[in-house]
N, C-alpha and C positions, 0 to 999 in steps of 0.2 A: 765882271770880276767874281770869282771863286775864295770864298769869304765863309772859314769852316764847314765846308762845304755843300756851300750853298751860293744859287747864283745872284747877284746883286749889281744894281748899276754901278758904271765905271768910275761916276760922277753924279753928285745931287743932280736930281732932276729939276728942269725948268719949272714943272708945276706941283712940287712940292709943295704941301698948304703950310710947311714950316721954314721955307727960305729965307722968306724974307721976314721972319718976325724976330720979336725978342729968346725964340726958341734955339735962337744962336750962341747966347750967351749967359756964363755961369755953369756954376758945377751943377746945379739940378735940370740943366736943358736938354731935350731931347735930342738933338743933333750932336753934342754931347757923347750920346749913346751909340748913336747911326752907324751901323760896320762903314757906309760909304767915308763918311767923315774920319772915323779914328783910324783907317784902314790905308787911306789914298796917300802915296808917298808926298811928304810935307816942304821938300826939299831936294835939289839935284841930288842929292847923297842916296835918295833914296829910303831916308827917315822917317815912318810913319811913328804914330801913337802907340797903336797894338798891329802887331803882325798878323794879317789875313788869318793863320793856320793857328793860331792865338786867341782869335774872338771866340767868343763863349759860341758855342753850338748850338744852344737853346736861342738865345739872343738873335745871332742871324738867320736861322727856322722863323722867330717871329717875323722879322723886319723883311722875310724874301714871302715871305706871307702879306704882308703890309704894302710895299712894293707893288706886288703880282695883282691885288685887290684892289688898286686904286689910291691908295692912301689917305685913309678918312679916319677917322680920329688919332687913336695915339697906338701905337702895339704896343701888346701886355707884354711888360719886361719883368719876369718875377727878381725879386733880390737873390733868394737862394736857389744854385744850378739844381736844376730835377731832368732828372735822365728819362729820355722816352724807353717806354717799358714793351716798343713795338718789338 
């Protein structure tokens, strides 16, 4: 899935080290955060969270980073957007 663009699975992965934990639920949880999770339509209608073309840019750079790397501890989400200066 193409997720501001940036490539991201379609769906949580099976070995997510935050699937199955309490990192599910509430507003400070990581998953929470995840383009996969806010992104993947939530209903036949086609309703997600945030729309793909929507998600913070910086945000899914980290997480296609985090993803691509194995997924080992937490990707660094900063609070305020900072634009790459490439």
């Amino acid at each position: 899935m193409i997720i501001a663009g940036n490539e991201l699975p379609d769906r949580c992965p099976e070995n997510c080290p935050h699937r199955d934990s309490f990192a599910l639920y509430g507003q400070n949880s990581i998953c929470g955060r995840c383009p996969v999770f806010c992104c993947i339509p939530c209903d036949d209608d086609g309703f997600c969270l945030v729309e793909p073309a929507d998600y913070r840019s910086d945000w899914a750079k980290e997480w296609a980073e985090w993803f691509k790397n194995g997924m080992e501890n937490a990707p660094e989400l900063l609070l305020q957007f900072k634009e790459d200066k490439e």
